[in-house]
N, C-alpha and C positions, 0 to 999 in steps of 0.2 A: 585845574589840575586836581587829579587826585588825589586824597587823602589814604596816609599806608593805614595799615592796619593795627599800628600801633597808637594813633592818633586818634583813629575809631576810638578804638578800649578806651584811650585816657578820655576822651568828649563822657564815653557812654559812663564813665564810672563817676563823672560829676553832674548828670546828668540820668540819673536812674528810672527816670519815667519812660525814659527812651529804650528803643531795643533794635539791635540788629536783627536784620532777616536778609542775605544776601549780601545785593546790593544796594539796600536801602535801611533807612531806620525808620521807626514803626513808632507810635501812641497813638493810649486810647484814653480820650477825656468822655466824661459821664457830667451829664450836664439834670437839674433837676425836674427840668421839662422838656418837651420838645424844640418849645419857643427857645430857650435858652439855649439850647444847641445848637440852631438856625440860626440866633443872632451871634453865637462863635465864629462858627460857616465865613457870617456874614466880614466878621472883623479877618478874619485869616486870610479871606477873597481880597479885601481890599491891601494887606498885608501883601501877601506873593505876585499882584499886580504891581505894586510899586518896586517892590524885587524882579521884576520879569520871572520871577520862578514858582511853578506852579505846582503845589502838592496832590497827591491822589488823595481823595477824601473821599468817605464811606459814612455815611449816614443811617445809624438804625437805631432809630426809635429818639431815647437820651443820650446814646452814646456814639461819638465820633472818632471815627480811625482815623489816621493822618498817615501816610509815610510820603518819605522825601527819599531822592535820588535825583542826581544829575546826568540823564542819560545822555546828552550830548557828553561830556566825559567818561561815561562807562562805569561811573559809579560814583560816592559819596565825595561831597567836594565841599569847600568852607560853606559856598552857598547853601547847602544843605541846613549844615551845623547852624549857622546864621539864621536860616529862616524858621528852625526850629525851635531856637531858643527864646524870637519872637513870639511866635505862636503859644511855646508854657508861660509866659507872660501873660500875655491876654489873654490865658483859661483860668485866670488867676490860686 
């Protein structure tokens, strides 16, 4: 199910590293090497596999974009929220 867009705002304002774009939300972690972005990658990969839910991830350089959407539902859903707030976890 969907999440309104009221729901959005209150996630994104407790959650400020995060950003709407659409129908998705967006970060970007800066990691201080390559390796250390890659081992991110790596934790976030094994993360969204145990969620069945899979983020678009963007690789350049240090720094890694993430955005989440649930497009079997047409846009942001708990699953999102959820596997997002795993992933600012483990970018410590």
């Amino acid at each position: 199910m969907k999440l309104s867009d009221s729901a959005i705002d209150a996630w994104l304002a407790i959650h400020d590293r995060w950003s709407r774009k659409g129908d998705q939300i967006e970060c970007s972690f800066v990691f201080p090497t390559f390796a250390a972005g890659i081992a991110f990658v790596q934790r976030v990969a094994v993360m969204a596999d145990e969620a069945d839910h899979h983020p678009d991830i963007d690789i350049r350089y240090t720094r890694i974009n993430i955005a989440l959407s649930t497009h079997d539902a047409g846009g942001l859903t708990q699953r999102d929220t959820d596997l997002a707030e795993q992933i600012e976890a483990t970018a410590g």
